[in-house]
N, C-alpha and C positions, 0 to 999 in steps of 0.2 A: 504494500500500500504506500504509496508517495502522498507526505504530508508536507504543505506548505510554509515556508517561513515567510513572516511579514515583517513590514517595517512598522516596530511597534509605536504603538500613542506614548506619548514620554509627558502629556503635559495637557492642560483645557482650552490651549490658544495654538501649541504646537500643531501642525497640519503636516510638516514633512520631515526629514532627515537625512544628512549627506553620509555617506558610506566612507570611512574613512579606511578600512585595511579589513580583508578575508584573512581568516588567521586559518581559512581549510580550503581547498580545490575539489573541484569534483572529481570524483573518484575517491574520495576519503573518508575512512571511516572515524564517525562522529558519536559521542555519548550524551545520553539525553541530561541537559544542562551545561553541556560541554558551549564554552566559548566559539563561535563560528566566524565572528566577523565584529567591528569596531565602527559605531557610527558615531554624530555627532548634530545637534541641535543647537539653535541658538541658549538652550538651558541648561545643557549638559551634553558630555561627554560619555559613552556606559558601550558596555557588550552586549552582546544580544547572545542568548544561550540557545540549543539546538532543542525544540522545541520535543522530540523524540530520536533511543537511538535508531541509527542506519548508516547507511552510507549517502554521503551528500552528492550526489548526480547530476543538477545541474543549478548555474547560477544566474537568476536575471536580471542584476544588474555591477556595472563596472564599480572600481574604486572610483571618488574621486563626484558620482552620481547623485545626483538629490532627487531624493524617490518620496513619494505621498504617504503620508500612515494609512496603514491596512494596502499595500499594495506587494502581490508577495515579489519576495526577491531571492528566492532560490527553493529545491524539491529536495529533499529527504526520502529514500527509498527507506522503510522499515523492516520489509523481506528480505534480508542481504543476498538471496537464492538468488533473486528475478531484480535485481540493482543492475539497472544500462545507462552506463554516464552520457547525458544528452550534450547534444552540440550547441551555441548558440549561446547568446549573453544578450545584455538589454540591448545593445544595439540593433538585431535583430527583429525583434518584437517591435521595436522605436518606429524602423522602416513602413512596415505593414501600413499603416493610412496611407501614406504615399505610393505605392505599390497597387492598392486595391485602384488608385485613382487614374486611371490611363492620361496620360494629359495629350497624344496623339491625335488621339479625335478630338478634341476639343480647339485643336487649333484653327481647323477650316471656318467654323464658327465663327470666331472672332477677325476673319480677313472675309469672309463672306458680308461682312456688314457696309463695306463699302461701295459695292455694289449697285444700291441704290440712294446714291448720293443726293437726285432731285428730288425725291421723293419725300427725304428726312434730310434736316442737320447733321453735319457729320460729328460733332459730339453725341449724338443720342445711341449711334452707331455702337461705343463703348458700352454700356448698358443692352445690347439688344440678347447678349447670351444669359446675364440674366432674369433678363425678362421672361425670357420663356422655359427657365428651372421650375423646381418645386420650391413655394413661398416653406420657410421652416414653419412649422404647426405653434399655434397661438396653444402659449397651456390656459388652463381654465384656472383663474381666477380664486384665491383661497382667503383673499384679503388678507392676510399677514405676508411681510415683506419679505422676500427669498433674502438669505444668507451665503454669500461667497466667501470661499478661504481667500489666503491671502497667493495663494497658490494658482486658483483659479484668477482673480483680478490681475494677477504679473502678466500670464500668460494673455490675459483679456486687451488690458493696457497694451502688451509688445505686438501683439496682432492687431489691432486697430478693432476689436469685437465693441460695440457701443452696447451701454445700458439697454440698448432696445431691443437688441438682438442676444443678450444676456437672457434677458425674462423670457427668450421663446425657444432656449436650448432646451430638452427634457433631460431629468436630471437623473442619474441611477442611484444616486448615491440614498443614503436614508434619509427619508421624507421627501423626496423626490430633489436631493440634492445636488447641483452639478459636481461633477466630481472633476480632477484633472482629463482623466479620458474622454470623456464627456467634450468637453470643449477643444481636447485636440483633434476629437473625433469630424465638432463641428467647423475647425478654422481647415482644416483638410477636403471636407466637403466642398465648402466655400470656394477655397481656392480653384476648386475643380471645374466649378460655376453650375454647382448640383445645391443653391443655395440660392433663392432670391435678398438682394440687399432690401435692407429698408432707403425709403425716401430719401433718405437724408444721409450724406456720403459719411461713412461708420469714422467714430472719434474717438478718441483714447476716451475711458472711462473720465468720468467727471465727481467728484462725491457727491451720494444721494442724500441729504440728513434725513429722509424719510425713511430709509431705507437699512441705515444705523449700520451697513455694509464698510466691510475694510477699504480703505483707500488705495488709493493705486500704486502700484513699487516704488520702488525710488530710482530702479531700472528706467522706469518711463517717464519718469519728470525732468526738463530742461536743463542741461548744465550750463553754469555761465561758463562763456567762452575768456580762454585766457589772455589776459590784459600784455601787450606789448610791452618789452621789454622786463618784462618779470617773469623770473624761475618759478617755477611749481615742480612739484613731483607726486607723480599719481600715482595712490597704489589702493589697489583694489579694498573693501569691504571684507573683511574675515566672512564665515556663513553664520559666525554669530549673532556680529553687528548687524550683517544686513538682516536679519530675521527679526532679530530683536528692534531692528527702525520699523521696519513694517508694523510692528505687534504694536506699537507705540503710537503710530501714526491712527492702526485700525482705533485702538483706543479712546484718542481725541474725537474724533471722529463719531465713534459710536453714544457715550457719556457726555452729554454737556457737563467738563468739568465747573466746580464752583470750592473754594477755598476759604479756610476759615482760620485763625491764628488764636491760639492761647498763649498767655505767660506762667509760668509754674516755681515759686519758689522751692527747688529743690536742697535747699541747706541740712534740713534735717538726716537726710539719704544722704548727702554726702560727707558728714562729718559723720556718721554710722559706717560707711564703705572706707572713711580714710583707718579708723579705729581698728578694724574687721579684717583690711583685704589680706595682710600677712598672715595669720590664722585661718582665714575662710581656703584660702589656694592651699596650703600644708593640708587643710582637714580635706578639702571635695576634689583637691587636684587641678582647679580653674580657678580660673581670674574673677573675682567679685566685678561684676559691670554692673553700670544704671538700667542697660536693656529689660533683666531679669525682675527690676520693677517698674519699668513702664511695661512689658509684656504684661502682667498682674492687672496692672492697674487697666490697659484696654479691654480684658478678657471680664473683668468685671461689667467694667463699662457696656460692654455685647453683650451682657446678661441682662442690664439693663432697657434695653436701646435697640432689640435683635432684632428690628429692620435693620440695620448697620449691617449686620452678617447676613445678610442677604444676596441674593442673585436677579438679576431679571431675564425670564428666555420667553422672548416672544412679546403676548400681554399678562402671562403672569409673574409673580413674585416667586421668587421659590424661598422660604426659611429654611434655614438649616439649622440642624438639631445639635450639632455638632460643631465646635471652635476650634478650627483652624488655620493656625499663626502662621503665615506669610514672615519670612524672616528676609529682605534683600542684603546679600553680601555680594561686594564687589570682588571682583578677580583680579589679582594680582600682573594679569596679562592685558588687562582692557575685558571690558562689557562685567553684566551685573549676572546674578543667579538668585534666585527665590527658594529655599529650601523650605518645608513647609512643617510645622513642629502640631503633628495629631495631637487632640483631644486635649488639646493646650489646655479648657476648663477644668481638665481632672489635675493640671498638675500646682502646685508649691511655688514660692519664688526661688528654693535650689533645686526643684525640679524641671521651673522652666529655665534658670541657667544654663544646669547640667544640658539640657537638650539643644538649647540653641549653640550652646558652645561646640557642642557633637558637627551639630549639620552645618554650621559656620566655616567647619576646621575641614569636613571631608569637603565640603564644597569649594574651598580653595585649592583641595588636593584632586579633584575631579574624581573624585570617590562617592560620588552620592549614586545612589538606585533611580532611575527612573521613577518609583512608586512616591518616592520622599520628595518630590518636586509637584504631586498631583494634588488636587482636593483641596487647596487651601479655599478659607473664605475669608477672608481680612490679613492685612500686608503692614508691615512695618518698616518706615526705611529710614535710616538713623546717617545722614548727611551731616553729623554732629561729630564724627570722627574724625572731618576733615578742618574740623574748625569754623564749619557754616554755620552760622546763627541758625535762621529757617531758611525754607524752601516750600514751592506748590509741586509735590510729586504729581506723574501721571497713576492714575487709577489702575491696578492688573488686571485685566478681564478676566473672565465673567465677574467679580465684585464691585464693590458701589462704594467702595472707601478706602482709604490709603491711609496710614496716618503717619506724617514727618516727623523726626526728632531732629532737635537742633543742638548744637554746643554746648553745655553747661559753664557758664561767667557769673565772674563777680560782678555786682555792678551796686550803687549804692542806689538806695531803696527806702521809698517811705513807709514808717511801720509804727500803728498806731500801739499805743503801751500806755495802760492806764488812762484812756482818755486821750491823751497827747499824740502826736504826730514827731516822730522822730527818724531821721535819718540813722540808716543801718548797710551794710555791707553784707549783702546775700547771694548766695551762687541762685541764681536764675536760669533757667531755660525755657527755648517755645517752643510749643508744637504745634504742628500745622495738619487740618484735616481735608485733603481732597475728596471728595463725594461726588457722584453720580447727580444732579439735579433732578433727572427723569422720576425716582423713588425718591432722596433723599432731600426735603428741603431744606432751609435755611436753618430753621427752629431746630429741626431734631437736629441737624451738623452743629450747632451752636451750644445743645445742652448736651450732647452728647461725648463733646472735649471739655467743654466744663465739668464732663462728670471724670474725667480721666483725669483731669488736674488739681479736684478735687482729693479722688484715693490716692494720688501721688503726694499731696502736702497733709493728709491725716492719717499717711501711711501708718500700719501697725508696728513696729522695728522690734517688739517682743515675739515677735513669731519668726524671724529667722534663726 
C-alpha cells in the first residue's frame, strides 16, 4: 500500500513550506517516524517524520521548492515485497497544464482575425478568440466573502487574474476553497484562450476591505527604480521575511487595527525581582523576568474580558475555552517566531516562567515542534528589551488583540501620600493594546489594559 507524505500545517496563517534538504532518496528504506526530509516556514524550521514504515519510492517535489500545506510530496510503499521506485519529481507533474494545452491550434485563431479588417477595428481582432471560448461559470452566491491564501493572491497578482475572475474560479479546496491548483489550473486555461476575459482588461489584484482577503505579495507591488548615481545592493527576501511580510500585510488588511496605551507603575515587581533574581535562577534554573508577571497579569485579565480571546471566522465569534499565550521572540538571524505557551490559565507565575523560558530558548535554537507554534489565542510582544518605551504591534491572525510591552524607566512621578501630592522616583512602564475594531471596541480595549495594569500594581508578591 503506498501512503502519502504531505506538506504539513505548521501554523493558523501558514499556507505553505519550502523544502529545504531530503535526508532519504527513493529507493530507501525508511522507519515510521524516521526523519525524511527538512522544510522551513516563515515560523519555523522542523523535520517532517515518515508518516509509516516502507521504502520511500518516489519524490514530488525538489529541494529548494515551496509547496502548499496538504499537498503531498512524496509515496511510501508499506509492502516492501511490491516497492517500484517511481521516476519523476515535481517538475514533472508542474509541466502537465501546459502539456494538456496544445497551443498549435490555437495559433490560426489569432492571425485568422485579420482577415476581416473592414468589417471590425483591428483592435477588436485581439479579443475575437476569446470571445468565442467558454465564459468561466459564475458560482452561486453564498453571501459570505471567499477567503484567499496568500499563496493563491501571489500567484493571482503575478498573473494579472482580477478580483473578478477570482470569484468565478471553483474552488476544490474545503468549502469550496481555491486552492493553489485551482488557479494554476485556471491561468493555464486562460492562456490557452479556453477562458473568456471579463470586460475589463484583468489587473493585478487591488485590496477588497469587504472582502477582509490577504493583500497582494510584495512580488507584485512596484519597486522604486534606483536613483542615479547611488549604490544599492539587492538581495533577495529570506522565505521567512517574505512570508512573514505577507502575513503582516494580510493582517492590516483584514483587522481594522485600533490602539490603546497604558502606564503601569511597576516598582513594587521590581525591587521584589532585584531582591529575588540571585536565589530565584540557583533555585528554578532561569532568569526571574517581568514577562512571567505580565503573562499572569493578561491571562487574568482574558478571564475577565474573554471577548479578548477570541476569534472571528466568517460572521461569527468563536470563544475559546482555553488561554493560549502567544509569546513573540525575535531571532537572532532577523525575522520574529511566536511560540505559543498551552493552557497558560492553569499555570503559576514560575510556571509561566518556566514555560516561556522553555519555548523562548528552543525557538532561538530552531528546536520548537511545529505543534508549539499552533493554537494560540492572545500574543504578547515585549519590544521592551530593546529599550523601546511603547509601540502599536500588528494583530497575529486569527486573534483580535496583541498586547505590547514597553521598557521598564525611572522616571519621576506624582504620588499622592497622605492627602498630599509629592514627587517620587518610580520604575514605570507602558503597555500598548492593539485590537481588532470589527469585535473589539474602544470601551472593552480600554478596561481591559486597565485591568492588566491594575493586577500588575496590586500584584500578590507573597505567592511567589
Amino acid at each position: 500500500m503506498k501512503v502519502e507524505v504531505q506538506m504539513p500545517k505548521m501554523g493558523e496563517s501558514i499556507t505553505e513550506g519550502r523544502i529545504l534538504k531530503w535526508l532519504k532518496k527513493p529507493g530507501d528504506a525508511v522507519d515510521r517516524d524516521e526523519t525524511i526530509l527538512e522544510i522551513a516556514t516563515d515560523k519555523v524550521d522542523t523535520e517532517v517524520p515518515a508518516p509509516n514504515a516502507g521504502i520511500l519510492v518516489k519524490v514530488m517535489a525538489e529541494e529548494g521548492d515551496t509547496v502548499e500545506v496538504g499537498t503531498p510530496i512524496a509515496l511510501i510503499e508499506t509492502d516492501a515485497s511490491s516497492a517500484v521506485v517511481e521516476e519523476g519529481t515535481a517538475s514533472a507533474p508542474a509541466a502537465a497544464p501546459a502539456e494538456a494545452a496544445p497551443p498549435a491550434p490555437q495559433a490560426p485563431a489569432v492571425q485568422a482575425a485579420p482577415a476581416a479588417p473592414a468589417a471590425a477595428p483591428a483592435p477588436a481582432a485581439v479579443s475575437t478568440p476569446a470571445a468565442v471560448s467558454a465564459p468561466a461559470p459564475a458560482l452561486p452566491s453564498t453571501g459570505e466573502p471567499r477567503f484567499y491564501s496568500p499563496v493563491v493572491m501571489r500567484i493571482a497578482s503575478t498573473e494579472g487574474v482580477s478580483m473578478q475572475e477570482l470569484e468565478r474560479i471553483p474552488g476544490s479546496g474545503a468549502g469550496g476553497r481555491v486552492s493553489k491548483n485551482d488557479i494554476l489550473a485556471y491561468v493555464a486555461q486562460r492562456k490557452a484562450g479556453g477562458v473568456a476575459l471579463p470586460p475589463a482588461a484583468p489587473a493585478p489584484i487591488a485590496p477588497a476591505a469587504a472582502s477582509f482577503s490577504p493583500a497582494p505579495s510584495l512580488a507584485a507591488m512596484p519597486a522604486p527604480s534606483a536613483m542615479p548615481g547611488q549604490g544599492a545592493e539587492i538581495v533577495p527576501m529570506s522565505n521567512m521575511q517574505r512570508l512573514m511580510a505577507e502575513h503582516m500585510v494580510a493582517s492590516v488588511q483584514t483587522s481594522p487595527h485600533v490602539a490603546v496605551v497604558s502606564e503601569v507603575d511597576m516598582t513594587r515587581i521590581v525591587r521584589f525581582r532585584d531582591r529575588h533574581a540571585a536565589a530565584f535562577k540557583q533555585r528554578e534554573g532561569f532568569s526571574l523576568t517581568y514577562m512571567p508577571f505580565i503573562a499572569e497579569a493578561a491571562v487574568r485579565a482574558l478571564k475577565d474580558f474573554p471577548l479578548v480571546n477570541s476569534s472571528i471566522e466568517g460572521a461569527n465569534v468563536h470563544y475559546k475555552r482555553m488561554i493560549n499565550l502567544g509569546i513573540a521572540v525575535a531571532m537572532e538571524d532577523g525575522g520574529l517566531i511566536v511560540p505559543v505557551v498551552k493552557n497558560a490559565d492553569t499555570l503559576n507565575v514560575i510556571g509561566l516562567g518556566r514555560s516561556i523560558a522553555d519555548v523562548a530558548s528552543r525557538a532561538r535554537h530552531r528546536k520548537l515542534q511545529p505543534e508549539e507554534i499552533q493554537d494560540g489565542t492572545f500574543t504578547i510582544t515585549n519590544f521592551g528589551i530593546f529599550g523601546n518605551i511603547f509601540g502599536t504591534p500588528i494583530i497575529n491572525q486569527p486573534q483580535v488583540a496583541i498586547l505590547g510591552v514597553g521598557a521598564v524607566k525611572k522616571q519621576p512621578v506624582v504620588v499622592e501620600s497622605d492627602g498630599e501630592d509629592t514627587i517620587a522616583i518610580r520604575s514605570m512602564m507602558y503597555l500598548s493594546l492593539s485590537f481588532d475594531h470589527r469585535i473589539v471596541d474602544g470601551a472593552l480595549g480600554g478596561r481591559f489594559l486597565e485591568r492588566v495594569r491594575q493586577y500588575l500594581e496590586e500584584f500578590s508578591l507573597e505567592t511567589i
